[in-house]
N, C-alpha and C positions, 0 to 999 in steps of 0.2 A: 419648483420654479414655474411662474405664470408667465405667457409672451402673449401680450393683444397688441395685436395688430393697428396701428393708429391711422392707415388711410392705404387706397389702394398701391400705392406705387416707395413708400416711405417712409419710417419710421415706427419702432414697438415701443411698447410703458413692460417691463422689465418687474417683477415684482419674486420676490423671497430669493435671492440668489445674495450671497456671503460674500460682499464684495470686501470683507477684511481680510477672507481668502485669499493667500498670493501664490498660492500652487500652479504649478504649468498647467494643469488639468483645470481648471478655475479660469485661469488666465484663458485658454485655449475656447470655452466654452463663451465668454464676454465677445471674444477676438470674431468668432464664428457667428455669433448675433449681429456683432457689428458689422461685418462684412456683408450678413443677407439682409438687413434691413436697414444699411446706412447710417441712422440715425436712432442711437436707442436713448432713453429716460428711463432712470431708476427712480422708483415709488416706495415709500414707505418703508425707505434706510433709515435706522437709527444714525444719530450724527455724532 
């Protein structure tokens, strides 16, 4: 899993993490991005 940083204060771009993974462990790790960085964007999910 890749996390860049998108500006001082505010959101990451999110790259190679299994978001069709619904495991708690999975869930847990999205939950904790999202909490420290507000605002995340996933990249280069297949759809």
């Amino acid at each position: 899993m890749e996390v860049k940083l998108l500006s001082g204060a505010l959101g990451a771009e999110i790259k190679g993490i299994d978001l069709t993974d619904v495991s708690d462990k999975n869930f847990k790790k999205i939950n904790d991005l999202l909490l420290e960085y507000k605002v995340i964007f996933f990249r280069d999910h297949p759809q």
